[in-house]
Backbone as numpy.savetxt, mean C-alpha at the origin, in Angstrom:
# Nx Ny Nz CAx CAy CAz Cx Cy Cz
34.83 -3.13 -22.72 36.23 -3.11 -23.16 36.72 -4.55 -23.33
37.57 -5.03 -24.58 37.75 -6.05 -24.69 36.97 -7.08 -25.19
35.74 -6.65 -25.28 34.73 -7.51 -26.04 34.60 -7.27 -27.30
34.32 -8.12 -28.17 34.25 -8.15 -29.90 32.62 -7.23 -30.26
32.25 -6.14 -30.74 31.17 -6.09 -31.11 30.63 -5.65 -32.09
31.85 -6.19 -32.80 31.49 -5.74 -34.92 32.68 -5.91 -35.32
32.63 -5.69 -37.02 33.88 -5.54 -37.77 33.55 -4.40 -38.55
34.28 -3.82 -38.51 34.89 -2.45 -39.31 35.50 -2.55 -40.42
35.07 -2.54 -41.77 35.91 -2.29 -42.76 36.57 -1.20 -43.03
37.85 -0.77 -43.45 38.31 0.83 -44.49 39.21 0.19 -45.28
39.02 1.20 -46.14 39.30 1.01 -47.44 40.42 2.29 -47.54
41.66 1.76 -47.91 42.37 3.22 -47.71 43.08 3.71 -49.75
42.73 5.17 -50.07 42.15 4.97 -51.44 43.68 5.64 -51.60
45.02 5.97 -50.70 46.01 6.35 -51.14 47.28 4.91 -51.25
48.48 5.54 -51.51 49.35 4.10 -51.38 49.89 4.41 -50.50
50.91 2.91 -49.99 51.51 3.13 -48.83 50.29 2.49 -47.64
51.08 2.34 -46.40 50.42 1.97 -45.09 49.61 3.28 -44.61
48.94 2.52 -43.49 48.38 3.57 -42.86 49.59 4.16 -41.59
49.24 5.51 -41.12 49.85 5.73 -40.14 49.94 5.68 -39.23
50.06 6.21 -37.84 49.92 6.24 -36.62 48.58 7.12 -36.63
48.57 8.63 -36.64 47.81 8.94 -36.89 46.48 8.28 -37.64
46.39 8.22 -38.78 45.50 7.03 -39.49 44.75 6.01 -38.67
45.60 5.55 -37.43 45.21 4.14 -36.74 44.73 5.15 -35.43
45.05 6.32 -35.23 44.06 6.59 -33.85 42.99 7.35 -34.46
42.74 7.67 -35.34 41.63 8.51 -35.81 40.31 6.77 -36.13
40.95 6.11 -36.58 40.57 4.69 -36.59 39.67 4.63 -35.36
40.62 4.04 -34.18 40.30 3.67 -33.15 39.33 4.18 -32.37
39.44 5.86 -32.72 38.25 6.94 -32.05 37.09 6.34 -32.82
37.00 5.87 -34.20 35.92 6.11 -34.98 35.20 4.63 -34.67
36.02 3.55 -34.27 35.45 2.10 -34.03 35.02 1.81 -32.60
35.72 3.28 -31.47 34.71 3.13 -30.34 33.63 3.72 -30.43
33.73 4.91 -30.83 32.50 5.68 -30.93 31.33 4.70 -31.41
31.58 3.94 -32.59 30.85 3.06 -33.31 30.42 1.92 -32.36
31.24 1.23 -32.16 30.59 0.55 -30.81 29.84 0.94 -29.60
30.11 1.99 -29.32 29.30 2.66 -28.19 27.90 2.78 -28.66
28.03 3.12 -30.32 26.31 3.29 -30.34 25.60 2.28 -30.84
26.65 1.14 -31.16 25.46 -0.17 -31.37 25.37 -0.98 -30.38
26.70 -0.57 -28.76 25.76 -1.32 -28.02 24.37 -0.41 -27.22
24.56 0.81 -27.38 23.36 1.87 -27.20 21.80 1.41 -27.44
21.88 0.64 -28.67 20.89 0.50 -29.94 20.57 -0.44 -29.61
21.52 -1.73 -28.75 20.96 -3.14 -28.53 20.57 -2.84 -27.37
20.94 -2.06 -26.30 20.37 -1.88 -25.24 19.16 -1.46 -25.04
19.07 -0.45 -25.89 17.54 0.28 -25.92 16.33 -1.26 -26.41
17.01 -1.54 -27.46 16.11 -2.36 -27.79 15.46 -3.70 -26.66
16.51 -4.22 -26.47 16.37 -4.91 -25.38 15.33 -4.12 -24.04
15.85 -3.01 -23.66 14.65 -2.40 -22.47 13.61 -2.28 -23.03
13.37 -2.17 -24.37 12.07 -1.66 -24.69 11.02 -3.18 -25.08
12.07 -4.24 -25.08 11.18 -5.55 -25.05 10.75 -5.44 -23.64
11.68 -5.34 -22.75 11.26 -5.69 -21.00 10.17 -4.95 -21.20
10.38 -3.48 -21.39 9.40 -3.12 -20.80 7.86 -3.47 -21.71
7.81 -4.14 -22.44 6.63 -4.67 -22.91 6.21 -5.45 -22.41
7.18 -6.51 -22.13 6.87 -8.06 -21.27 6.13 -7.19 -19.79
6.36 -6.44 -19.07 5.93 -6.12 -18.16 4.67 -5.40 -18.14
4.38 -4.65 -19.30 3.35 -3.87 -19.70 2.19 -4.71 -19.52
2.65 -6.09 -20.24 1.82 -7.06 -20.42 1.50 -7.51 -19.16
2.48 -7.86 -18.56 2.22 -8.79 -17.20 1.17 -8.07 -16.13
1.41 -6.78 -16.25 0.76 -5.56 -15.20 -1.49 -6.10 -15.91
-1.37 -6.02 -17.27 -2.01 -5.72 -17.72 -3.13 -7.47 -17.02
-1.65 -8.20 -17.52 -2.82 -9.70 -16.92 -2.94 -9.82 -15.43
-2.22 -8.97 -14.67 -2.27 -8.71 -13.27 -3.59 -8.19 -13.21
-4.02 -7.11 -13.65 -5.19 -6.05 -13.52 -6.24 -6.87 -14.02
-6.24 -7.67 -14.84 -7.37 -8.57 -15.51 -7.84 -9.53 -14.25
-6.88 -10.18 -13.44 -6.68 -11.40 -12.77 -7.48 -10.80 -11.44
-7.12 -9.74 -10.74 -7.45 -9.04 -9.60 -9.31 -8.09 -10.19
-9.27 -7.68 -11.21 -10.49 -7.29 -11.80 -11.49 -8.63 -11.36
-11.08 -9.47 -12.07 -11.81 -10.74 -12.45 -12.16 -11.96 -10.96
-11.34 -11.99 -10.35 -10.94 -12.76 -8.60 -11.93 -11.69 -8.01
-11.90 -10.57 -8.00 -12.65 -9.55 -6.84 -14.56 -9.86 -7.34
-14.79 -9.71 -8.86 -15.77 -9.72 -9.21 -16.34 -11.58 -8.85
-16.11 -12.16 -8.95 -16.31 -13.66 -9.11 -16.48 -13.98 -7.61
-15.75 -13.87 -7.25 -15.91 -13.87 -5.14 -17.04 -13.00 -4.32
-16.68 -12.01 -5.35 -17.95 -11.59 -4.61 -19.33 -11.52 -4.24
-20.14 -12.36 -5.16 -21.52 -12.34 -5.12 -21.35 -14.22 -4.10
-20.28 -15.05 -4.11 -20.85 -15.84 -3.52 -20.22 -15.78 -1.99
-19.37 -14.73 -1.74 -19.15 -14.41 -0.33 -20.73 -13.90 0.13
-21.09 -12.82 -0.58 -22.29 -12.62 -0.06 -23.36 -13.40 0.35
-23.33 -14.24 -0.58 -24.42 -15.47 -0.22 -24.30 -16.28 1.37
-22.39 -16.30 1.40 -22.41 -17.14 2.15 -22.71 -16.67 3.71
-21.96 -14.94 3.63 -22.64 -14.19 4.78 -23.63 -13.83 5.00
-24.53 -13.80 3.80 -26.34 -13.89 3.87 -26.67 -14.61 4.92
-26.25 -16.46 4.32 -27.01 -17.20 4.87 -26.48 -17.77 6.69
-24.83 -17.62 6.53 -24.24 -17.47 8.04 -24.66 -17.00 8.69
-25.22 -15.23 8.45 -25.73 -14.51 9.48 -27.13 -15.07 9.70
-27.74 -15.54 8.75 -29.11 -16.11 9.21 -28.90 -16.78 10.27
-27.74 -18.13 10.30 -27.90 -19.30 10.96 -27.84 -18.48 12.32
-27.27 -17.73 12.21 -26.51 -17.57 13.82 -27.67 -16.63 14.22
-28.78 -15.94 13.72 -29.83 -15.52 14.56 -30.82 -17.00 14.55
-30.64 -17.42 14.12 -31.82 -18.71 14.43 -31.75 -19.79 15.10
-30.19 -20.13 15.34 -29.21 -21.31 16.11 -29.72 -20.63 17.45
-29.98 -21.88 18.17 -29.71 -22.13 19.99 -28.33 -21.16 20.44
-28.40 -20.16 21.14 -27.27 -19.57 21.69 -25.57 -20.74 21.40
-26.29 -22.45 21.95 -24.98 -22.78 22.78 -24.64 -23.66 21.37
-25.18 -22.98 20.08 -24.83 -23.74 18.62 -24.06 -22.47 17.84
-24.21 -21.31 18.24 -23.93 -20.12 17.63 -22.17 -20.29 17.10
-21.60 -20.68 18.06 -20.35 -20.76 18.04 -19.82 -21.55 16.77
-20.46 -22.80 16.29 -19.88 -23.18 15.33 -20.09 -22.38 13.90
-20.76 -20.90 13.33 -21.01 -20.58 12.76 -19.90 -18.86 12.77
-19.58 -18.74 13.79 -18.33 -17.54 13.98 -17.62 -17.61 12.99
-17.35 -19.39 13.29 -15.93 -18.64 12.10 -15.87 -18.71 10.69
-16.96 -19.29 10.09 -17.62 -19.09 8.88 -17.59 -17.39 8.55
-18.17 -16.69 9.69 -18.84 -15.30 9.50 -17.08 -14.57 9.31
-16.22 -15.20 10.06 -14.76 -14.38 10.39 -14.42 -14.97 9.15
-14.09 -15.74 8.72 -13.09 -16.29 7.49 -13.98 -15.15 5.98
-15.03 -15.19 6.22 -15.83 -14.40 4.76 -15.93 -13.19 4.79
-15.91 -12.50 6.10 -15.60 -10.73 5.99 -13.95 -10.69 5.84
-13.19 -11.63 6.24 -11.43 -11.92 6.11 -11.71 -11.43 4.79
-12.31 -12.28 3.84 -12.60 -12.75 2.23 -12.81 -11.45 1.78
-14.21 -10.88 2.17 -14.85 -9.49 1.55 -13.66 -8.37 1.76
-12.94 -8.56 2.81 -12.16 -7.02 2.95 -10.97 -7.23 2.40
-10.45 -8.34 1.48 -9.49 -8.75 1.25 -9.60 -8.23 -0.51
-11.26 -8.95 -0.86 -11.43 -8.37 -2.31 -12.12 -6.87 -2.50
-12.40 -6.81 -1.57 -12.66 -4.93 -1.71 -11.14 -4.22 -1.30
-10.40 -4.47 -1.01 -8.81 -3.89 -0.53 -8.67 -3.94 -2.40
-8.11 -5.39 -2.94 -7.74 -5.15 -4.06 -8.70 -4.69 -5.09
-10.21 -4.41 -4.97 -10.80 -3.95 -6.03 -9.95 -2.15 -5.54
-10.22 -1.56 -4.37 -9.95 -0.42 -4.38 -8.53 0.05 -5.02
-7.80 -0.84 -4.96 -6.28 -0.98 -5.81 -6.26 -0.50 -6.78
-6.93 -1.40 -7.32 -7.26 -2.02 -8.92 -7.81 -0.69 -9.67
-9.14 -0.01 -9.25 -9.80 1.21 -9.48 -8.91 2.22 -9.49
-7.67 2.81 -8.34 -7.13 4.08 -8.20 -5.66 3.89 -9.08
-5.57 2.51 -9.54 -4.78 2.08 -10.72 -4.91 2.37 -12.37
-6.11 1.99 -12.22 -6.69 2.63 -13.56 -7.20 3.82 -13.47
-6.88 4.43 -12.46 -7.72 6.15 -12.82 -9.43 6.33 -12.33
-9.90 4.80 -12.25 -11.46 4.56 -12.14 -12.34 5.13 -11.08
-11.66 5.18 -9.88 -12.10 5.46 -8.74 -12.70 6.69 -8.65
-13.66 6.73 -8.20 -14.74 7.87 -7.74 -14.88 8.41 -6.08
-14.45 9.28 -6.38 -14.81 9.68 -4.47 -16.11 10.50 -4.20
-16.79 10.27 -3.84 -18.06 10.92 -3.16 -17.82 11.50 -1.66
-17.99 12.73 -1.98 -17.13 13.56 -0.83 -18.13 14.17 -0.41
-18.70 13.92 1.18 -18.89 14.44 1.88 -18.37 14.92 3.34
-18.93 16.23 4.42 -18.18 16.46 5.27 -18.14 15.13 6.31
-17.17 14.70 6.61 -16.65 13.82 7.64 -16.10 13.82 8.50
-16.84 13.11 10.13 -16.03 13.59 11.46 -15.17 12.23 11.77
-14.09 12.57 11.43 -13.43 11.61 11.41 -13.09 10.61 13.17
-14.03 11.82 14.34 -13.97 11.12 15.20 -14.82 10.40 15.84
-15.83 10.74 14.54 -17.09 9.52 14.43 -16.42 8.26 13.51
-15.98 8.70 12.86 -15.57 7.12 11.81 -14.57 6.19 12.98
-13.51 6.95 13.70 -12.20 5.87 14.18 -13.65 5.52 15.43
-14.84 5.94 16.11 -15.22 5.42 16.78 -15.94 4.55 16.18
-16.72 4.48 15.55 -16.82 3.35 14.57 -16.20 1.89 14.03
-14.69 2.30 14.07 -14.00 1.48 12.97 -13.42 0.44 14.52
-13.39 1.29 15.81 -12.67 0.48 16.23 -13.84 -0.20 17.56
-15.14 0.25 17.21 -16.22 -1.07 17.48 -16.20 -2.17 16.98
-15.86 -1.84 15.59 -16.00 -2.62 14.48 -14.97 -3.64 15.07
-13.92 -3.63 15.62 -13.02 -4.17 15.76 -12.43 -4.83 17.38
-13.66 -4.58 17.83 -13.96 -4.68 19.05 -13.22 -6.49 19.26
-14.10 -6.93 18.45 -14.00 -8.51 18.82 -12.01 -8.94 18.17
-11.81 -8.22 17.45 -10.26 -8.43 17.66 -9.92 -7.93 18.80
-9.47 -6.99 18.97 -8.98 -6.07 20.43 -9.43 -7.32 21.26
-10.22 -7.80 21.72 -10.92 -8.61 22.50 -9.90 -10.06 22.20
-9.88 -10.22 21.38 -8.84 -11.30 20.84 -7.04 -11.63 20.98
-6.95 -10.53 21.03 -5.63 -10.24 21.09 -5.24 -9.97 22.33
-6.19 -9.36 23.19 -6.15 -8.76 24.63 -5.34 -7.39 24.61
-6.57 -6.53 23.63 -5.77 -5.76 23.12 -6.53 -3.80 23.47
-6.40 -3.58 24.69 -7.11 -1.80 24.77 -6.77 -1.12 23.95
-8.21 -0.23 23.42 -8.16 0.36 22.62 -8.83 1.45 23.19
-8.44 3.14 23.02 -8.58 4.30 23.27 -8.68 5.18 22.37
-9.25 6.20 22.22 -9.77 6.80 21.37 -9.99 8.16 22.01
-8.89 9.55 21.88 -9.46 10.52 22.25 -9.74 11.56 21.65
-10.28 12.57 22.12 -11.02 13.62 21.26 -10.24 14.84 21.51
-10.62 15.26 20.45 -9.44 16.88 20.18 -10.69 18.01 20.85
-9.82 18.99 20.79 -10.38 20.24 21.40 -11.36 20.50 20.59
-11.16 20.26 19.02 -11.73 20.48 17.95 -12.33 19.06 17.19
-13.89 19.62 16.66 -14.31 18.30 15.86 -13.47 18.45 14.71
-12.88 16.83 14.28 -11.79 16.67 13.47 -12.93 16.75 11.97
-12.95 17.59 11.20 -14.09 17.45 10.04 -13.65 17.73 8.96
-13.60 16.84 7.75 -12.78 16.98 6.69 -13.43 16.74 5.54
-13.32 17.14 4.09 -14.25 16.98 2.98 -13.69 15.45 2.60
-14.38 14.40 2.08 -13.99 13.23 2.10 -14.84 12.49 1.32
-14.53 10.91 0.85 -15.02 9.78 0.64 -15.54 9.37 2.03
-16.35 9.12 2.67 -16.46 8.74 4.08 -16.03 7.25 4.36
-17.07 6.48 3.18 -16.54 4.46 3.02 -15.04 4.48 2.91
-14.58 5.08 2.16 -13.16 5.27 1.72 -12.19 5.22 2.94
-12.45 6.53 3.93 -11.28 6.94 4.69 -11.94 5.78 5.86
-12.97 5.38 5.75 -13.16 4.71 6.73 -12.39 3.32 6.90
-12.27 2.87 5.34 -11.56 1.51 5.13 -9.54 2.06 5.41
-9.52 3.38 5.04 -7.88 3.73 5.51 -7.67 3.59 6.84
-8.74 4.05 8.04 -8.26 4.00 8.96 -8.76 2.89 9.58
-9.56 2.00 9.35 -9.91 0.48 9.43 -8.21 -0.29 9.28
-7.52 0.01 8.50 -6.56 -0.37 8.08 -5.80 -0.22 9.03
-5.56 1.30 9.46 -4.23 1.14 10.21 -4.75 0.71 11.90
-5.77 1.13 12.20 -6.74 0.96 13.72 -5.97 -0.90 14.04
-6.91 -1.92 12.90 -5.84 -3.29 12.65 -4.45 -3.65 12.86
-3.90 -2.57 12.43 -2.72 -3.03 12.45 -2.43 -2.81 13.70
-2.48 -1.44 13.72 -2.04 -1.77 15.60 -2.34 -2.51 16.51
-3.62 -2.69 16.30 -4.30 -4.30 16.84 -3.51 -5.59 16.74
-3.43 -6.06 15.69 -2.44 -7.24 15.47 -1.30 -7.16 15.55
-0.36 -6.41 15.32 0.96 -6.80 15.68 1.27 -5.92 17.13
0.28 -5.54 18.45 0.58 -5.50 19.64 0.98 -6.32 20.70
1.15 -6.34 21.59 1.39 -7.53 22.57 0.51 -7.64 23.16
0.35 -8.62 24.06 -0.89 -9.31 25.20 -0.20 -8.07 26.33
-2.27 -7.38 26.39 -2.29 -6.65 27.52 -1.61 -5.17 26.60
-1.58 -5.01 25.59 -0.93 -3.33 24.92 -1.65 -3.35 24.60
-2.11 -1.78 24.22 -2.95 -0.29 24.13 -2.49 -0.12 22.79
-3.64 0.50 22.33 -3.77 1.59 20.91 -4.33 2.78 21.29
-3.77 3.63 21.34 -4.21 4.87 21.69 -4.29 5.86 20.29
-5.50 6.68 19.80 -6.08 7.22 18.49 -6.56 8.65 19.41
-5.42 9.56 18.35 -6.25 11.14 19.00 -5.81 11.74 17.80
-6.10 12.83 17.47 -6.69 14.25 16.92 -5.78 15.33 17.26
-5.62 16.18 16.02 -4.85 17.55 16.04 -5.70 18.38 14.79
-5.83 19.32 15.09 -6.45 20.42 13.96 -5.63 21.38 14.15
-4.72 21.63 12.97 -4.10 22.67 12.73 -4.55 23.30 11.22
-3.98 24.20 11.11 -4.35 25.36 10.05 -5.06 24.59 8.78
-5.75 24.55 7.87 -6.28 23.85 6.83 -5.90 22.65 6.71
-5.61 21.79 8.18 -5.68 20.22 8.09 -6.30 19.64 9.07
-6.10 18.19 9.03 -6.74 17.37 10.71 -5.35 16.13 10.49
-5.01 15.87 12.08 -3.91 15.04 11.87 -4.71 13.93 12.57
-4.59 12.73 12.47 -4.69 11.44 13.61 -3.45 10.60 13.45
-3.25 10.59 14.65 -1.94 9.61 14.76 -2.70 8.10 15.75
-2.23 7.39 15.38 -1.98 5.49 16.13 -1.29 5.70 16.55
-1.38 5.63 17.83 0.21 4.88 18.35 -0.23 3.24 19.10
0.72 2.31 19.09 0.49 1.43 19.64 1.72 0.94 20.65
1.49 0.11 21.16 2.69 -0.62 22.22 3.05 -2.16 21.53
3.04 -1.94 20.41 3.66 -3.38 20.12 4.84 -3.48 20.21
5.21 -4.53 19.06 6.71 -5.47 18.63 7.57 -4.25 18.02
6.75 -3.22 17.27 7.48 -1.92 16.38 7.91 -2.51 15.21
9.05 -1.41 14.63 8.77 -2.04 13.36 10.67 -1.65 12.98
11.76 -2.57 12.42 13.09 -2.03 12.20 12.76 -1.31 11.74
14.27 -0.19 11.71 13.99 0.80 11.05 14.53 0.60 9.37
14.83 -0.66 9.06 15.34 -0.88 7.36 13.81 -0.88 6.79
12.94 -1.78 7.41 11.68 -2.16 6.60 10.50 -0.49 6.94
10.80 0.63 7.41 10.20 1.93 7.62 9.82 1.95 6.70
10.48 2.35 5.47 10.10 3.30 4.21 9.34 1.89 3.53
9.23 0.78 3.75 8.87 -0.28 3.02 7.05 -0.87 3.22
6.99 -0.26 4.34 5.71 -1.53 5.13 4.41 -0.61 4.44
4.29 0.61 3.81 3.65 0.53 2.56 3.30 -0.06 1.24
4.83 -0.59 1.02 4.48 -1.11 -0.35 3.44 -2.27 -0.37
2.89 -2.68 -1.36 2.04 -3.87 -1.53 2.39 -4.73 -1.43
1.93 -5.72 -0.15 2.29 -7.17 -0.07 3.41 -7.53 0.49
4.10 -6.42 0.82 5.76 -6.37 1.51 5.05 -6.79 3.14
5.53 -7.35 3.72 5.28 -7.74 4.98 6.70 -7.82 6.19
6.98 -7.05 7.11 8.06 -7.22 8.10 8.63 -8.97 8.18
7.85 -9.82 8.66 7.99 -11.47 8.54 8.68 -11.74 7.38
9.15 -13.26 8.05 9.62 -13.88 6.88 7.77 -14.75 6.69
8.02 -15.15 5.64 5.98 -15.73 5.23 6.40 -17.04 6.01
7.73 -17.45 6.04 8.11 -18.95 6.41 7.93 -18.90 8.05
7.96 -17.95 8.67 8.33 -18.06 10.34 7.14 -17.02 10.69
6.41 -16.10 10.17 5.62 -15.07 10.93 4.79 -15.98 11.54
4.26 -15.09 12.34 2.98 -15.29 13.70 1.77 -14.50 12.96
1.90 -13.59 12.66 0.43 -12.61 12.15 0.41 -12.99 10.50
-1.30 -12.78 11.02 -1.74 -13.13 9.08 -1.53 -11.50 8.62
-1.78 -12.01 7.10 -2.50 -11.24 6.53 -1.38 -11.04 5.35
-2.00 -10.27 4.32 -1.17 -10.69 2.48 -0.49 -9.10 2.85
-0.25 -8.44 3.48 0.51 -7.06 3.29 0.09 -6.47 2.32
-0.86 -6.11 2.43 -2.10 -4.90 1.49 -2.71 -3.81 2.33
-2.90 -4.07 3.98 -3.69 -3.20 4.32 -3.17 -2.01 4.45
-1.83 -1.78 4.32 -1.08 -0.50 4.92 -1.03 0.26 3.26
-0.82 -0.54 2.20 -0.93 -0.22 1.20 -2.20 0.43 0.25
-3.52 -0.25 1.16 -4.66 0.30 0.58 -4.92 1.31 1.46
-4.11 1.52 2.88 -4.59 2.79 3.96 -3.43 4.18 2.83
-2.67 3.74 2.41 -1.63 5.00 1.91 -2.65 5.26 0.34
-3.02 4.25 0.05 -3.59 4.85 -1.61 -5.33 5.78 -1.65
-5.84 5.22 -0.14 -7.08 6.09 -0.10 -6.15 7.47 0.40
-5.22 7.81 1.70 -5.33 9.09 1.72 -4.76 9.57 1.01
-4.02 8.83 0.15 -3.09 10.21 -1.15 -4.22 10.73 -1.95
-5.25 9.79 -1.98 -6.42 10.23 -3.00 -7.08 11.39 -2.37
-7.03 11.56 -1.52 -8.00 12.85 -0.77 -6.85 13.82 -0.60
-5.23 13.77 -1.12 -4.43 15.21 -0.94 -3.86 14.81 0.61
-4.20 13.80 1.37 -3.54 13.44 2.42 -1.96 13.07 1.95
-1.30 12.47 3.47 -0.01 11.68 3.37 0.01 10.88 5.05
0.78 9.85 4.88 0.92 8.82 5.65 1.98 8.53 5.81
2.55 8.28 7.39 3.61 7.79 7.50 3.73 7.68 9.13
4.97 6.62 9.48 5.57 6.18 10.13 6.58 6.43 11.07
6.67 6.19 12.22 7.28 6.23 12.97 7.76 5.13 14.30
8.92 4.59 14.31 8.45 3.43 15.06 10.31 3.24 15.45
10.22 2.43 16.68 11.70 2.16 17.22 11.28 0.20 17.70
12.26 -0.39 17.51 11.90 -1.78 17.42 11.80 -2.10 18.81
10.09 -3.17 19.11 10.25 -3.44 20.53 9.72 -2.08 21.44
9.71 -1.49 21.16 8.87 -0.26 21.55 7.51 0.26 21.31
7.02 -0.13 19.95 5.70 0.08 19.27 5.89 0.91 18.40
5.14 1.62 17.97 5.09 2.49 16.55 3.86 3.43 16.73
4.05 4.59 15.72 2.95 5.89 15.45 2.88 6.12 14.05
1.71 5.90 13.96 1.40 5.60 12.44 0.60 7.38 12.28
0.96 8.07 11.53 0.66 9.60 11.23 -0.11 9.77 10.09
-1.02 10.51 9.82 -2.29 11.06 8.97 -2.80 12.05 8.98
-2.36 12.66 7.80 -2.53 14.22 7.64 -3.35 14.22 7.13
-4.46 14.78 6.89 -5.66 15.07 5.49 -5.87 16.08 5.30
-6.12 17.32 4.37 -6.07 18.81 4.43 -8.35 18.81 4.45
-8.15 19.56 5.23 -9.62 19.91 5.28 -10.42 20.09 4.34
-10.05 20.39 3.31 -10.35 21.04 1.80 -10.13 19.54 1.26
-10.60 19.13 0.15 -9.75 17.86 -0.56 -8.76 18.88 -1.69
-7.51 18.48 -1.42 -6.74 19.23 -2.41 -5.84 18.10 -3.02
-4.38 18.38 -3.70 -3.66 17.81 -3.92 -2.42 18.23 -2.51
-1.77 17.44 -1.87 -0.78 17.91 -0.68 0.47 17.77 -1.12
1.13 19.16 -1.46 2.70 18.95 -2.11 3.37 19.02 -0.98
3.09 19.23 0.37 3.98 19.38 1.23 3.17 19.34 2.58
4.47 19.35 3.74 3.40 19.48 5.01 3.26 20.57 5.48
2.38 21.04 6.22 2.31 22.49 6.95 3.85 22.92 7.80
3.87 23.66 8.52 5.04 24.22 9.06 4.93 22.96 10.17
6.24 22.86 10.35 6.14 22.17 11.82 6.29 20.76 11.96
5.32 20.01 10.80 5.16 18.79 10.79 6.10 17.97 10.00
7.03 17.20 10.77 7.91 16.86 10.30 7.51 14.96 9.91
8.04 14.69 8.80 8.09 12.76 8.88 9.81 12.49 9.67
């Protein structure tokens, strides 16, 4: 209102002025008219953005394609030859070769996180589904993770359901989802807090919940600490690493198997990180009775 956004000619083909009438039939006809050429510039305008972005996504996917492939054959090399040193080094030399071995699996799980991105982005991804006890994998994942826990001064527990938790699956896949969240509770716990990992089998699903005793999480950044790269910290003041991907690549493997993921957490208290997977691989439009987010 009040802004100039054309000129209107008429041509009036009787004599005499125009009328009152004349001038509001006018006025209807020069907003209407404006309404649809700023309609027309608007559209146009979104439909540049959304090209510029089309594009940007597109050199994003090229950049992360291209970084994952290129890193990877000489990470390997370098954990080839690391792991050599450190079986062949004097016990009391071993140590300077750790953190070579820690900084390049950092590396590998960092470009396999975004290749797995990258793949369920383009549609690419393949799941090879076999049956999986998922309370063989979290025992697994959190050996694997032993030497953090150990790091952090951090117990880790692991209990077993009445029932073997067994689900049709990617096995590498769900293994890297719950690698994901097993971590997290790991790192952002306190000195001397517990992760405690158990099991529910209800009707055509398996649940595992995390809970941990950390820092927790506000409840503004809840619905957020999925997204990619979003991190609770400011990047300027945090204490914990890491690019805010892992919670993001733990939510994109189980949606792929018909799972859902989510959160629960009170600040300063710790948090329960929840995982549904339906036994069947299906698509999951909803949760069973009962199970509430």
């Amino acid at each position: 209102r009040g802004k100039v956004i054309g000129v209107m000619e008429v041509i009036n083909r009787r004599e005499g002025v125009y009328g009152r009438e004349d001038l509001e039939v006018l006025e209807i006809l020069a907003a209407q008219a404006a309404m649809a050429l700023v309609h027309a510039r608007m559209q146009r305008e979104l439909q540049a953005a959304e090209k510029k972005i089309s594009a940007l996504e597109e050199m994003k996917a090229n950049f992360v394609a291209i970084a994952s492939h290129e890193l990877r054959t000489p990470l390997g090399l370098i954990l080839g030859f690391a792991t050599h040193l450190r079986e062949i080094l004097p016990a009391e030399q071993r140590h300077f070769v750790e953190p070579i071995i820690r900084g390049a699996l950092r590396l590998k799980e960092l470009t396999e996180g975004l290749s797995y991105l990258e793949n369920f982005d383009r549609k690419e991804a393949i799941l090879e589904t076999t049956t999986v006890n998922l309370y063989v994998v979290v025992r697994q994942v959190v050996e694997e993770l032993r030497p953090l826990a150990d790091e952090h001064r951090v117990t880790v527990e692991v209990v077993p359901g009445e029932t073997t938790p067994l689900v049709e699956g990617d096995q590498a896949k769900l293994t890297s989802a719950l690698r994901q969240v097993v971590k997290n509770a790991i790192q952002f716990n306190k000195p001397q807090g517990k992760v405690r990992v158990h099991f529910a089998v209800i009707p055509g699903y398996v649940k595992v919940m995390v809970e941990d005793t950390g820092i927790g999480i506000p409840q503004e950044d809840l619905e957020r600490i999925f997204d990619r790269f979003y991190q609770v910290e400011h990047h300027l003041t945090r204490q914990h690493g890491g690019m805010g991907l892992g919670l993001a690549i733990a939510r994109t493997l189980i949606e792929a198997h018909g799972g859902q993921i989510w959160a629960e957490s009170e600040e300063g208290q710790g948090s329960r990180f929840s995982i549904l997977l339906p036994v069947r691989r299906q698509t999951l439009s909803r949760k069973p009775e009962g199970e509430m987010v």
